[in-house]
N, C-alpha and C positions, 0 to 999 in steps of 0.2 A: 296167617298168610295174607288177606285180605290187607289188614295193617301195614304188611311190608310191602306191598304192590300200592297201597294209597300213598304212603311216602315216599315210593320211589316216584310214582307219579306226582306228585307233589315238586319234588325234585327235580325234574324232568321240563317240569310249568317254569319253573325259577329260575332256570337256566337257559331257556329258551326265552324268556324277558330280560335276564341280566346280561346273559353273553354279546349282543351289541353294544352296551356301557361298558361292558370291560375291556373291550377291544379298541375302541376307543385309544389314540396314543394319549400319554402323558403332556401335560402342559407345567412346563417349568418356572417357579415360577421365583424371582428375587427381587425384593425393595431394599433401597436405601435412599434417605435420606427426600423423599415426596418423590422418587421416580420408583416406576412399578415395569418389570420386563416379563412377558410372556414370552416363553421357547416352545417349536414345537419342532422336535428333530424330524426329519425325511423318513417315508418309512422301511427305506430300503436305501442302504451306502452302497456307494458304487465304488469302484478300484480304480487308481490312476495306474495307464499300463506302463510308465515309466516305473513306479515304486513297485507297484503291485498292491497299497499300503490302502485299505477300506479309507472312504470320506465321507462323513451321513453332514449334508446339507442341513442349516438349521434357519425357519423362520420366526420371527422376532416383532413382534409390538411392544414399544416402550410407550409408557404414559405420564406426564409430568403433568406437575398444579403447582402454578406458581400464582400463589392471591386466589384470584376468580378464574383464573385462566386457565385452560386445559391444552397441554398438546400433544400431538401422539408421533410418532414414528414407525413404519415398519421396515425392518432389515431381511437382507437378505444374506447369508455366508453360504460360498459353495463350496466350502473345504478346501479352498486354494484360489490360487490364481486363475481367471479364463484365459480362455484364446486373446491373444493380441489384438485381430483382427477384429473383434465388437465392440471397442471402445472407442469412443469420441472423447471432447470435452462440452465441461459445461464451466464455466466461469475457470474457475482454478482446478475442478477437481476433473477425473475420471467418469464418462455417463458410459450407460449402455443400454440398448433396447432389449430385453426377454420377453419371450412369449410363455404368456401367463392364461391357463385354463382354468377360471374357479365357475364352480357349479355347469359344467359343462361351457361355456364359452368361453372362446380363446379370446386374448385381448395382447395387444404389443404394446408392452409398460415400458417407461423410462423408469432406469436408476442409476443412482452417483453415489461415487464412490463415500463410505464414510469410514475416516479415517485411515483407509488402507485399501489395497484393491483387493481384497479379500471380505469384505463386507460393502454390499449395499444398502441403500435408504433408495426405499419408492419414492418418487419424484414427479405427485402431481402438476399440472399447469396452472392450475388452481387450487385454492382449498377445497370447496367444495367436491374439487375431481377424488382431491388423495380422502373427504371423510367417505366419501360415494365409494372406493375403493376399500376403503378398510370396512365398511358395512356389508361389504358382498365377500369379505375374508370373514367377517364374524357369522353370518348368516349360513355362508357354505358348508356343506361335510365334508369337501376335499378344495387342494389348489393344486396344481402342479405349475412346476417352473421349467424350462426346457434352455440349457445351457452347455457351452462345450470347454474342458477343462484345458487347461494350459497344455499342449504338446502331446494333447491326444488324438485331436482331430475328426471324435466321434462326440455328439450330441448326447446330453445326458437329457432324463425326463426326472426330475425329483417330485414325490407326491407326498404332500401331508397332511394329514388327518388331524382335518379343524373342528371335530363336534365338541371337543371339550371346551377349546377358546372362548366360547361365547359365554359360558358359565363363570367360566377365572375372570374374564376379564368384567362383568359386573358387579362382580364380589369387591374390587377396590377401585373407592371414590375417587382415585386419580386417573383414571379411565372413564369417565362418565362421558358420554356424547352429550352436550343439547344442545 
């Protein structure tokens, strides 16, 4: 009896230190060709009330080396198109301001469109702003992005659980900061 109650307790210890890691979401992860993309899906899809049809937003750092040179990217997909009404330009493309809360503080980010208005790229003013930015995405255990979908006219809040990014994304040299 003794034995079965020190294992169960035993048990009990290991899962009360693992069950934070495992809950932890998934970090997705694809290379080809010296570029390296981290995903981490939203952790709750929201419904467009037009379809009815679930959307799980997904965040995105890509990391390229090309020679000496490192550069990164963070994307954003909100499962569709936004509102109209948040888009300006920025040269040729699509921008738009989101309010972005990582680690507790809200911050009003520019992004432009990439490749489609269904994907953005953050859009620091400077370098230094966008690695200052992606260091306080790697650092954080949550971001939230706060957005409103094409022809719904209700404000979404997407939150994603960044504790594993910081692991994945050291594990490959095409990611390196320095």
């Amino acid at each position: 009896m003794k034995t079965m109650c020190a294992r169960s307790l035993a048990v009990t210890i290991a899962l009360a230190f693992c069950a934070p890691a495992a809950m932890a979401q998934a970090v997705h992860v694809s290379a080809d060709k010296g570029v390296v993309t981290l995903s981490v899906a939203s952790q709750k899809p929201y419904a467009l009330m037009v379809s009815g049809h679930p959307k799980t937003p997904l965040l995105s750092v890509t990391c390229q080396q090309k020679g000496k040179k490192v550069s990164h990217a963070i994307t954003f997909s909100p499962g569709g198109i936004l509102k109209e009404q948040h888009y300006s330009t920025y040269g040729g493309s699509a921008s738009l301001v989101l309010e972005v809360t990582v680690a507790g503080q809200k911050h009003s980010t520019n992004w432009v469109s990439y490749g489609n208005l269904e994907t953005f790229a953050y859009l620091g003013k400077t370098e230094p702003e966008r690695v200052n930015f992606m260091q306080a995405l790697l650092s954080a255990p949550t971001m939230s992005i706060q957005f409103t979908p094409f022809l719904t006219g209700e404000p979404v809040i997407s939150t994603f659980d960044l504790t594993g990014l910081r692991t994945e994304f050291d594990k490959h040299p095409e990611c390196s900061v320095k």
